[in-house]
TORKOL-4160 file (C-alpha; in steps of 0.2 Angstrom, whole numbers, padded with zeros to 4 digits, m for minus):
367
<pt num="1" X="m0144" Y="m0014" Z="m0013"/>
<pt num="2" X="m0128" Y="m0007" Z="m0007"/>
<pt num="3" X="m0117" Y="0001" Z="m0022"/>
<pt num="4" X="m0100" Y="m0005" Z="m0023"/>
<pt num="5" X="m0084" Y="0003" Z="m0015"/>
<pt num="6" X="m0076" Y="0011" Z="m0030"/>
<pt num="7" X="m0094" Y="0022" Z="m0032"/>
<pt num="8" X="m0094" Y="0028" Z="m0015"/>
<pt num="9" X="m0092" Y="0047" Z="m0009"/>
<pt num="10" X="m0085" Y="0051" Z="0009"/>
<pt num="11" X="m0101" Y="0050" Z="0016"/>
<pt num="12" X="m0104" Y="0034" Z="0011"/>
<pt num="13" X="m0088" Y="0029" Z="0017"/>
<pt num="14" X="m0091" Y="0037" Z="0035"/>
<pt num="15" X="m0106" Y="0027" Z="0039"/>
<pt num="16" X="m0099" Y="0011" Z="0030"/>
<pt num="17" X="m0096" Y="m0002" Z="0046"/>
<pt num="18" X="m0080" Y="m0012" Z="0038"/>
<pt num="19" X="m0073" Y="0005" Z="0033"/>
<pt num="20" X="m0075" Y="0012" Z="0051"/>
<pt num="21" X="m0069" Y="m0004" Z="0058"/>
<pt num="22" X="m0051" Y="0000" Z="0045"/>
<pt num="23" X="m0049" Y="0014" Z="0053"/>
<pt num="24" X="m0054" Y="0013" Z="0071"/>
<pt num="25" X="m0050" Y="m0004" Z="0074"/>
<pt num="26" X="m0036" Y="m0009" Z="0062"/>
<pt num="27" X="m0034" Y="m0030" Z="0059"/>
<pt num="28" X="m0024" Y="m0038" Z="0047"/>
<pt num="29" X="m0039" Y="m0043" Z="0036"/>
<pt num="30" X="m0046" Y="m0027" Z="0035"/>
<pt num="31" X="m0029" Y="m0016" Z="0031"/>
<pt num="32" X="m0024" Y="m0030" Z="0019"/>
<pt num="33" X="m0042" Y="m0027" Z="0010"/>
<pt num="34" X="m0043" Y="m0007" Z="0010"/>
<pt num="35" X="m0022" Y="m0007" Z="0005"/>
<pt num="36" X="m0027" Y="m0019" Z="m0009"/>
<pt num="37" X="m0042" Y="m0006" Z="m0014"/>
<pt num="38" X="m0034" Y="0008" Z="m0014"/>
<pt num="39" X="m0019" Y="0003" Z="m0027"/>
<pt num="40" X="m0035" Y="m0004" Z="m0038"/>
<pt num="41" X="m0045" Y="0013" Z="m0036"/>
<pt num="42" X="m0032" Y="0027" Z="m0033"/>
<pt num="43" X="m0046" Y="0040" Z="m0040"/>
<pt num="44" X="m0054" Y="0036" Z="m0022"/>
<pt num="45" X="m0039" Y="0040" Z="m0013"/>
<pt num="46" X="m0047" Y="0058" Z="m0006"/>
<pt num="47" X="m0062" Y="0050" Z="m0002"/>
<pt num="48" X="m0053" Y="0040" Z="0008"/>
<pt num="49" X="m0043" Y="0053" Z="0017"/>
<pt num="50" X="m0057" Y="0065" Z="0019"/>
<pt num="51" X="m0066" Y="0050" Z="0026"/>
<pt num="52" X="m0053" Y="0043" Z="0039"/>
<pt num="53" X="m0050" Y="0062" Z="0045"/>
<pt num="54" X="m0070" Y="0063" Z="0049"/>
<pt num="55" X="m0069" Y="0048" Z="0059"/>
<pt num="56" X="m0054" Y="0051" Z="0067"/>
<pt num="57" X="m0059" Y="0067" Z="0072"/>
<pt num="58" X="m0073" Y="0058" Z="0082"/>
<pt num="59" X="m0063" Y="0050" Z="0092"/>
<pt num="60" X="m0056" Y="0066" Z="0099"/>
<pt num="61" X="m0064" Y="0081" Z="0111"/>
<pt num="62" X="m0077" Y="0091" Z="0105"/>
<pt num="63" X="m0065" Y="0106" Z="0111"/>
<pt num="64" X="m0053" Y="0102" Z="0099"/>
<pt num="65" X="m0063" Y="0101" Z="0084"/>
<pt num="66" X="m0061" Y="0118" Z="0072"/>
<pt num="67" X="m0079" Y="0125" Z="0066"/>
<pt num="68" X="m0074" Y="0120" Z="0048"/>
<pt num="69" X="m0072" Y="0103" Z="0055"/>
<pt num="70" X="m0089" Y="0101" Z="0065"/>
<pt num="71" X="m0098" Y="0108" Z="0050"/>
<pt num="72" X="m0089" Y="0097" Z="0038"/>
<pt num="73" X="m0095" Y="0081" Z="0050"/>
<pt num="74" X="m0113" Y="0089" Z="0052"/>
<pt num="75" X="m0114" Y="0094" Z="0033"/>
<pt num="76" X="m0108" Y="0074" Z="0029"/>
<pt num="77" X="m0119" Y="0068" Z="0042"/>
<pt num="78" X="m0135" Y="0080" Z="0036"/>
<pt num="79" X="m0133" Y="0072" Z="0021"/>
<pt num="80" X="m0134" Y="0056" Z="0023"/>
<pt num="81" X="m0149" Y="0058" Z="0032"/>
<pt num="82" X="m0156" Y="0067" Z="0018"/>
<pt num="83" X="m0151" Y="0052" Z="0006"/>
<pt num="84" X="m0159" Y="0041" Z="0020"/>
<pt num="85" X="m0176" Y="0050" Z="0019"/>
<pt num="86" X="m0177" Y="0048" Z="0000"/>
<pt num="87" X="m0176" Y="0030" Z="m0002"/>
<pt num="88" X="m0190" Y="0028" Z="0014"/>
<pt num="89" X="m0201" Y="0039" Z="0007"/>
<pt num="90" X="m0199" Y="0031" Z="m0010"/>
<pt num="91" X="m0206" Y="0015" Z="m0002"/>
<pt num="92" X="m0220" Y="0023" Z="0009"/>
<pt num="93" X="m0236" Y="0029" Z="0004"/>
<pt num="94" X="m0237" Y="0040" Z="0021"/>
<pt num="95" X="m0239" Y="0057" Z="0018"/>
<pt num="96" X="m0224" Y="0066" Z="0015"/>
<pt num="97" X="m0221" Y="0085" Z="0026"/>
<pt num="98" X="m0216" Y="0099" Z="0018"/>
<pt num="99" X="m0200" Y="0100" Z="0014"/>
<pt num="100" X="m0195" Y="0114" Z="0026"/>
<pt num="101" X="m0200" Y="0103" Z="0040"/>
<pt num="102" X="m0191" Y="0085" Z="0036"/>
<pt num="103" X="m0172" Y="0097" Z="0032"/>
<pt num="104" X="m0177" Y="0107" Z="0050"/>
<pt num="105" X="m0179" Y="0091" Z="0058"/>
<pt num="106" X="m0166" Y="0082" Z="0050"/>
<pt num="107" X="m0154" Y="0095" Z="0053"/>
<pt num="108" X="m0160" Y="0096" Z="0072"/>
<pt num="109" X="m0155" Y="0076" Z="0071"/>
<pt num="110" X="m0140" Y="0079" Z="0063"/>
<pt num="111" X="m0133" Y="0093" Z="0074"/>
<pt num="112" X="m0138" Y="0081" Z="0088"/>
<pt num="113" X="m0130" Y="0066" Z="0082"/>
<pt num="114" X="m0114" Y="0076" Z="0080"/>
<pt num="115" X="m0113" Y="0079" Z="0095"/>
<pt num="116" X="m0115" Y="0064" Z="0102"/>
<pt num="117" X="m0104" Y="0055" Z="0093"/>
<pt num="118" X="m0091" Y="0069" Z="0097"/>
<pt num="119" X="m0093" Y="0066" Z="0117"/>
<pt num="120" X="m0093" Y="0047" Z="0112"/>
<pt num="121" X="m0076" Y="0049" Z="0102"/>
<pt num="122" X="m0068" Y="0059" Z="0115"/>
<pt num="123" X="m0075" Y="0047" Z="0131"/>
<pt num="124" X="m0065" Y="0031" Z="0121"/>
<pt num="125" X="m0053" Y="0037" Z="0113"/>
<pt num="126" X="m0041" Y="0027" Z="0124"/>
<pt num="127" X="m0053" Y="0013" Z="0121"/>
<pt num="128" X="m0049" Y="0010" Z="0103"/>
<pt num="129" X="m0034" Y="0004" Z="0094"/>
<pt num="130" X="m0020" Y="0018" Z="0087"/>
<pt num="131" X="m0025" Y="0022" Z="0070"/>
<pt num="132" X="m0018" Y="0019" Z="0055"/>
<pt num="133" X="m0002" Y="0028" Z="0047"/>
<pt num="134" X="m0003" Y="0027" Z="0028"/>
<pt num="135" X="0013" Y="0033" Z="0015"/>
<pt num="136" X="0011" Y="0031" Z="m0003"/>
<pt num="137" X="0024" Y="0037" Z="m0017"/>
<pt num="138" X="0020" Y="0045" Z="m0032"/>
<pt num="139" X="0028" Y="0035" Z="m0049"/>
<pt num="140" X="0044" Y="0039" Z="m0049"/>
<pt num="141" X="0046" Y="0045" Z="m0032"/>
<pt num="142" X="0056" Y="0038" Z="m0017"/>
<pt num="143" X="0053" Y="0040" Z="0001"/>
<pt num="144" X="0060" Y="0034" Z="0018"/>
<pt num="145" X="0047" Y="0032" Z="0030"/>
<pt num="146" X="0056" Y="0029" Z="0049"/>
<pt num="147" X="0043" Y="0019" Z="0060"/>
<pt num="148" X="0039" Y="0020" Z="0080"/>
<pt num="149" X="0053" Y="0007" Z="0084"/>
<pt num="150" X="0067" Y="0016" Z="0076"/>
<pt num="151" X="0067" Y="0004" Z="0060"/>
<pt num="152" X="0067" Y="0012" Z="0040"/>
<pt num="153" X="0057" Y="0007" Z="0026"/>
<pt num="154" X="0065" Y="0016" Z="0009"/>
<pt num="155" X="0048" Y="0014" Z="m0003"/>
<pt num="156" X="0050" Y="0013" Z="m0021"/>
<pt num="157" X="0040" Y="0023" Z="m0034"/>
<pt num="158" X="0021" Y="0017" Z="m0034"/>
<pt num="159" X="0021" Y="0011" Z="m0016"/>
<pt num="160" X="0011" Y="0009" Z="m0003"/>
<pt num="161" X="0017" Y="0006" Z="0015"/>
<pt num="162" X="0004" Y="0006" Z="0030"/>
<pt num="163" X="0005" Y="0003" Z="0051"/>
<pt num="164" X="m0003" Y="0010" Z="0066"/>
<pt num="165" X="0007" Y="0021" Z="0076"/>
<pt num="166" X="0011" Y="0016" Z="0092"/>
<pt num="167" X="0022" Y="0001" Z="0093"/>
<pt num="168" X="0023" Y="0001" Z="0113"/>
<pt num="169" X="0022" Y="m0014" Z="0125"/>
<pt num="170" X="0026" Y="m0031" Z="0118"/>
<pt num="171" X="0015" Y="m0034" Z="0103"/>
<pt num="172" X="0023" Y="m0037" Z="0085"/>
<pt num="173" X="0029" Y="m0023" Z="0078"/>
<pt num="174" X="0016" Y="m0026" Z="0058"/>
<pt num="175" X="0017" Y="m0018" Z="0042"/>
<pt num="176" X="0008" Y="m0020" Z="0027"/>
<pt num="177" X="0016" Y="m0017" Z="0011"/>
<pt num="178" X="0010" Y="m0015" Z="m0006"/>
<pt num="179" X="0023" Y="m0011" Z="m0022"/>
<pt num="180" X="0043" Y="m0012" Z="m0016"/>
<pt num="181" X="0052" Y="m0007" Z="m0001"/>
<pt num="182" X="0069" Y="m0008" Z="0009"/>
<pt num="183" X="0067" Y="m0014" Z="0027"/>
<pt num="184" X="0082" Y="m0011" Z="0041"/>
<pt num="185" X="0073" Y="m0017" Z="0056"/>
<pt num="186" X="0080" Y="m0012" Z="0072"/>
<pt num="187" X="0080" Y="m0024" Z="0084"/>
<pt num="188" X="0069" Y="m0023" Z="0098"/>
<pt num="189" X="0070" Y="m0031" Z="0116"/>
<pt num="190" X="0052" Y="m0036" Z="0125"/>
<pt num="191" X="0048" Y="m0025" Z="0142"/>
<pt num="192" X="0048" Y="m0039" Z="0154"/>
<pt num="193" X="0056" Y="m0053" Z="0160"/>
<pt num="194" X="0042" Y="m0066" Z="0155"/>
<pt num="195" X="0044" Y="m0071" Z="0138"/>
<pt num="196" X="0028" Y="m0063" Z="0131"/>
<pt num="197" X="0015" Y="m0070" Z="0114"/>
<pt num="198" X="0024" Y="m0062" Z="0098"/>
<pt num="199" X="0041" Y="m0063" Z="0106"/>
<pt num="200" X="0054" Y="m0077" Z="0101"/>
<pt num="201" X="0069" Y="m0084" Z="0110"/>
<pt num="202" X="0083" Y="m0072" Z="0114"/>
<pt num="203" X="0068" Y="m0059" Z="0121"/>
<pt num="204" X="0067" Y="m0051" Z="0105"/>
<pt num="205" X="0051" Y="m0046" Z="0098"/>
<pt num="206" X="0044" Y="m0049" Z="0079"/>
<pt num="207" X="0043" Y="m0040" Z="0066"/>
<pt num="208" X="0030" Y="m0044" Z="0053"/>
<pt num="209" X="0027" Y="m0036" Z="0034"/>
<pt num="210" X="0011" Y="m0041" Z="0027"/>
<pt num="211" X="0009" Y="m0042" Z="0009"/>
<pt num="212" X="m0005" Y="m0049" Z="m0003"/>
<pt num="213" X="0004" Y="m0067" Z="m0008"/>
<pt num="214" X="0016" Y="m0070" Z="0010"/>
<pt num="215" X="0020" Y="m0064" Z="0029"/>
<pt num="216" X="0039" Y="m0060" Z="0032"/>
<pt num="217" X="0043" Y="m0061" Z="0051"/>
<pt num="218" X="0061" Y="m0056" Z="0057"/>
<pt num="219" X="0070" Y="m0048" Z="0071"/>
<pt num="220" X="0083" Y="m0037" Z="0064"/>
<pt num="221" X="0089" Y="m0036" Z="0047"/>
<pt num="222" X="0090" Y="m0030" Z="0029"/>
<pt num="223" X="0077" Y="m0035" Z="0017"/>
<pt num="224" X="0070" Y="m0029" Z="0000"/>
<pt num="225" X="0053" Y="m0033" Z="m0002"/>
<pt num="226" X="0044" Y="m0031" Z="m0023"/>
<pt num="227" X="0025" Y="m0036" Z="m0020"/>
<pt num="228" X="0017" Y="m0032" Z="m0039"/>
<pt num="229" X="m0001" Y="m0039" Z="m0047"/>
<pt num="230" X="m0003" Y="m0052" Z="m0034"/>
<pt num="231" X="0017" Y="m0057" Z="m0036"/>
<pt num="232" X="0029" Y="m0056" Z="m0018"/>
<pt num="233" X="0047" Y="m0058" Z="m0019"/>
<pt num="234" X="0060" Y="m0054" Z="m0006"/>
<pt num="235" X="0078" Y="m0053" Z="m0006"/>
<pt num="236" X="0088" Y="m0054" Z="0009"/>
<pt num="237" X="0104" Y="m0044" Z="0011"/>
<pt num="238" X="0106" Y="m0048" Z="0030"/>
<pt num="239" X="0100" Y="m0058" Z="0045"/>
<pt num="240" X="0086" Y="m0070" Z="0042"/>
<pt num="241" X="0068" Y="m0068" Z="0037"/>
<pt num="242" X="0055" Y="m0081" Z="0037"/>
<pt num="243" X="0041" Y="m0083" Z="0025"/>
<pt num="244" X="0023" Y="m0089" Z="0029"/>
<pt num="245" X="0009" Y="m0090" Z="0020"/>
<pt num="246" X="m0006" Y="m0077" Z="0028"/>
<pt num="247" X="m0020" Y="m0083" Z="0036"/>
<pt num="248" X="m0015" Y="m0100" Z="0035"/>
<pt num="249" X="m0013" Y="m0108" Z="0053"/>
<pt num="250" X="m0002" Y="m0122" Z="0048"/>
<pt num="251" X="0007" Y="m0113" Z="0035"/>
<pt num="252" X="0025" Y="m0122" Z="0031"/>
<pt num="253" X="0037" Y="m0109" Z="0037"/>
<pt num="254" X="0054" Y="m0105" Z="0024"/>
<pt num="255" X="0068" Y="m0095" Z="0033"/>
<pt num="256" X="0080" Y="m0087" Z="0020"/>
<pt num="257" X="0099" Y="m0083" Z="0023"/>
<pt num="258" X="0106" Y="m0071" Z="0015"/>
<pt num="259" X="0110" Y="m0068" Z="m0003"/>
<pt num="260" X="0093" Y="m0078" Z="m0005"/>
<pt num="261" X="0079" Y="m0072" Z="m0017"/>
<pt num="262" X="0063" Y="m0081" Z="m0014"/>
<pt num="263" X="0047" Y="m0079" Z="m0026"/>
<pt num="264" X="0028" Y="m0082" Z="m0021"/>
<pt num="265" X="0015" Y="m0082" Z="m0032"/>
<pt num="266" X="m0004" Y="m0084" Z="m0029"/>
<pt num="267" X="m0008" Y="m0099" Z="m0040"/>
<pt num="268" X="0007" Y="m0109" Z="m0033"/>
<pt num="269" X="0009" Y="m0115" Z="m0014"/>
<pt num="270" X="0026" Y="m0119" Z="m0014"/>
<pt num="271" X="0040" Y="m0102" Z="m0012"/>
<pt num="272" X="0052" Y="m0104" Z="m0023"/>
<pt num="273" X="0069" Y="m0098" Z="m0018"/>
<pt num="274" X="0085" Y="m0097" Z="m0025"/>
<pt num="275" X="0104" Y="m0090" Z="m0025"/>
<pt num="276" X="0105" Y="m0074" Z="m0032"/>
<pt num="277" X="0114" Y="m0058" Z="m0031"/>
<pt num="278" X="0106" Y="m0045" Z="m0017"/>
<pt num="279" X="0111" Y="m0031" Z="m0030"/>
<pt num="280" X="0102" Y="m0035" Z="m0044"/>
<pt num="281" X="0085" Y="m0032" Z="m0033"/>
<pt num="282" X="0093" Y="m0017" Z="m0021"/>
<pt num="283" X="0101" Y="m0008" Z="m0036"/>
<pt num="284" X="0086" Y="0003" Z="m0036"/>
<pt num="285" X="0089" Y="0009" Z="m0015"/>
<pt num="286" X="0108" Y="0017" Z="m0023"/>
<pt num="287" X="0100" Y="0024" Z="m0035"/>
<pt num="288" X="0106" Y="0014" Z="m0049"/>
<pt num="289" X="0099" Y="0002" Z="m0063"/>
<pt num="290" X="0106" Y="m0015" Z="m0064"/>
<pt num="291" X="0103" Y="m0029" Z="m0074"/>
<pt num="292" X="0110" Y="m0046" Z="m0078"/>
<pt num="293" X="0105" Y="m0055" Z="m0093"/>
<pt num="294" X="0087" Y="m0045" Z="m0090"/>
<pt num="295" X="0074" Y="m0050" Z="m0106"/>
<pt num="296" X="0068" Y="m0031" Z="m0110"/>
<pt num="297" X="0050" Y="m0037" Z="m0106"/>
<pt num="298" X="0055" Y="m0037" Z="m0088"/>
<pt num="299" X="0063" Y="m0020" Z="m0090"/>
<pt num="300" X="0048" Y="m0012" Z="m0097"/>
<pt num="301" X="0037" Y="m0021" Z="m0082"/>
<pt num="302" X="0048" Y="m0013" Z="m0070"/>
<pt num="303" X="0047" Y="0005" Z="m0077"/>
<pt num="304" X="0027" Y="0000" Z="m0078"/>
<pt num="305" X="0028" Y="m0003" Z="m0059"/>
<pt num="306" X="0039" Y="0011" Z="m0052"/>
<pt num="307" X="0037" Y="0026" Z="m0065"/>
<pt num="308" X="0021" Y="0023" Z="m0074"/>
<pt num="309" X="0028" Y="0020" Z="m0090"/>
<pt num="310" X="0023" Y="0011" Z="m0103"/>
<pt num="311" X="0036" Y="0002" Z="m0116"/>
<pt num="312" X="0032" Y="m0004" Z="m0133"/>
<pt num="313" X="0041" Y="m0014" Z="m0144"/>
<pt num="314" X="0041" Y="m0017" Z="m0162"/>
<pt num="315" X="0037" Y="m0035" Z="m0159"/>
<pt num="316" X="0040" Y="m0051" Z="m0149"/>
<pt num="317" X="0057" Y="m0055" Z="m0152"/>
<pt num="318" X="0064" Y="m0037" Z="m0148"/>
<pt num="319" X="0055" Y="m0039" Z="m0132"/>
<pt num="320" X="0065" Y="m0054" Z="m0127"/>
<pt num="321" X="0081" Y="m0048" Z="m0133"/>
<pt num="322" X="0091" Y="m0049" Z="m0115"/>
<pt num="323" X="0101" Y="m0034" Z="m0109"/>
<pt num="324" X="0117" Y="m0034" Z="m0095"/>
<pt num="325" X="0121" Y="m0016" Z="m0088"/>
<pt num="326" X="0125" Y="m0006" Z="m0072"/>
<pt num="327" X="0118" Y="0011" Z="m0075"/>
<pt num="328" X="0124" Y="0024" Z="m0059"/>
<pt num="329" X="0115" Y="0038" Z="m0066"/>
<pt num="330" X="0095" Y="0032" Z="m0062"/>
<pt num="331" X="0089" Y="0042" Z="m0075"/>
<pt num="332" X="0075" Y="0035" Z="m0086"/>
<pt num="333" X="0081" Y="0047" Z="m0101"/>
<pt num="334" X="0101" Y="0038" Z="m0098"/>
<pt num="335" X="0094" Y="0021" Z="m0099"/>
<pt num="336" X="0083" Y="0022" Z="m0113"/>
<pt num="337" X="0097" Y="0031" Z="m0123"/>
<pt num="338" X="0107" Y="0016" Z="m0118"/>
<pt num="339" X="0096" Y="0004" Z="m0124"/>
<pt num="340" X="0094" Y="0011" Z="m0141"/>
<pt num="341" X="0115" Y="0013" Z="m0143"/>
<pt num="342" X="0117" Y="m0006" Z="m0137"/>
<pt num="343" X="0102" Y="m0012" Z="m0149"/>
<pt num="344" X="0100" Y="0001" Z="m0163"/>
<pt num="345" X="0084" Y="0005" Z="m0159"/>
<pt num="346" X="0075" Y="0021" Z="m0163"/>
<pt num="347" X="0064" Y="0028" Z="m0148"/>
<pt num="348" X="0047" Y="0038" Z="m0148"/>
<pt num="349" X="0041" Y="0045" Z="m0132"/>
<pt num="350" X="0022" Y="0050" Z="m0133"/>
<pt num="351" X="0017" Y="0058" Z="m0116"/>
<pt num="352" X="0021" Y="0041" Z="m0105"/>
<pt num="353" X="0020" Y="0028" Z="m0118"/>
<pt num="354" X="0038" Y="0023" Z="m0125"/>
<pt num="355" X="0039" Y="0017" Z="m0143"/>
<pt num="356" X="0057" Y="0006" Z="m0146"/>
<pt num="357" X="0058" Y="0001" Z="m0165"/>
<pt num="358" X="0072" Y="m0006" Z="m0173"/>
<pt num="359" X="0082" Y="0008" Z="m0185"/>
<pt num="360" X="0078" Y="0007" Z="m0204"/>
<pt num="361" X="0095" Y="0004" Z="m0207"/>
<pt num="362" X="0095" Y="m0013" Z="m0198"/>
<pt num="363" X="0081" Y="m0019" Z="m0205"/>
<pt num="364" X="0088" Y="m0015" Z="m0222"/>
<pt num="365" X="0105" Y="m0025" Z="m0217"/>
<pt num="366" X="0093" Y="m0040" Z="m0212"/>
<pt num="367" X="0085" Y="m0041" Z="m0225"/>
């Protein structure tokens, strides 16, 4: 019986077919389903890499290959064949060689196999697809990523942007995206006179983010993008977006205009969208905190999401209390200290977990 993902090592990765199909031949389905894996199993995250290296490297020429890196492969490949042998000769009553002999001969087939798969890699390699570009932040941390095309993507703390790297020809330009990001999307004209599939009236061709819950196409615009525990919502700041759901043929398409915030979550078909200042979602590409009328529950999510924080509160009600501030230092220290002057609130930092308590004093005055 085949162990689960979250239990494999590289090796079992490198021999896995839907993981070598991620990364030679990316699709929407499977980028969607290793992305989604990968922000549920971060401890995996260097088998991953180590993994995705090995096969990329065997899409290249055995010349270009370092020794460490053709031993690594064999030393992975040896391995697995070792692993391999195990479970047969569990099952067979055959008798068994010595030792000596089944690694000797394994590692002749190894060495072999290596090679061959080498001077297979190098032979395609402009057979397959362009592989796979994957940024993630740390909590806390922000990066711009700039993209074949010439668009941006600002990524929030705890997020994970991914896309193949070469955009040429006439194809949507795709990016999958999971936690929060800033989109300017430069606009891109196709190469041809004849309106090609994935371009749209005016010659311009798409541009699509995936996430888990919805499908955003637009052409050239500004656009925040918060995609959390299942949850999408986007905020558009300029141009037009529209929203579809994935993997749904005749999915009902809502365009946004801007100073729109739409929400889409799992368990309900229908995208909710609604008037609403770009800000209160943007603040965070400034550098800022703002909040309007914000229950403190949803402040502590945020810090949860982005910088790995975890917010206790003394009790319900303190959690609901609602809070309206524009913060232009985006310092957590500055906006826990303004939390506990606007609400009298004592504050206990344990490592990463916050403890907000109402002061003795106005608990005394309550009572």
């Amino acid at each position: 019986m085949k162990k689960p993902y979250h239990q494999f090592e590289t090796r079992d990765f490198v021999l896995d077919n839907a993981f070598r199909q991620w990364v030679l031949q990316p699709t929407e389905q499977n980028m969607t389903f290793w992305h989604t894996f990968m922000l549920k199993y971060p401890e995996q995250q260097a088998n991953i890499d180590e993994a995705a290296s090995i096969l990329l490297h065997l899409r290249t020429n055995h010349d270009d290959l370092t020794d460490a890196s053709q031993q690594r492969i064999h030393q992975v490949l040896l391995q697995a064949f070792d692993n391999q042998q195990r479970a047969d000769t569990s099952l067979s009553a055959s008798p068994i060689r010595p030792l000596w002999q089944q690694r000797r001969f394994i590692s002749r087939i190894a060495a072999s196999l290596t090679g061959l798969l080498l001077i297979a890699g190098g032979t395609m390699y402009y057979l397959l697809h362009p592989s796979p570009q994957r940024i993630h932040t740390t909590f806390g941390e922000n990066r711009s990523v700039t993209l074949p095309d010439g668009s941006t993507v600002l990524l929030n703390g705890n997020s994970t942007l991914t896309f193949t790297d070469d955009w040429s020809g006439n194809k949507p330009r795709e990016v999958w995206l999971d936690g929060e990001g800033f989109f300017k999307v430069a606009k891109k004209q196709h190469l041809s006179y004849q309106l090609p599939r994935g371009a749209v009236a005016g010659g311009l061709i798409k541009f699509i983010t995936h996430t888990p819950g919805v499908d955003i196409t637009v052409l050239g615009t500004q656009f925040n993008v918060n995609t959390r525990r299942g949850n999408t919502a986007v905020t558009l700041v300029e141009g037009r977006v529209q929203l579809s759901k994935p993997g749904v043929r005749q999915s009902r398409v809502v365009e946004l205009k801007p100073g729109q915030f739409a929400t889409i979550q799992p368990s309900v078909g229908k995208v909710e969208v609604k008037d609403e200042k770009p800000q209160l979602h943007t603040s965070w590409v400034q550098r800022q905190f703002l909040f309007e009328n914000t229950p403190l529950s949803d402040i502590a999510q945020q810090l949860r999401d982005t910088y790995g924080l975890d917010l206790v509160f003394e009790d319900a009600d303190l959690a609901n209390r609602r809070f309206t501030g524009n913060l232009s230092d985006h310092s957590i220290e500055t906006l826990l200290t303004t939390l506990s002057l606007t609400f009298n609130l004592s504050v206990r930092r344990e490592g990463e977990r916050i403890i907000l308590q109402r002061n003795q004093q106005t608990l005394n005055t309550n009572n």
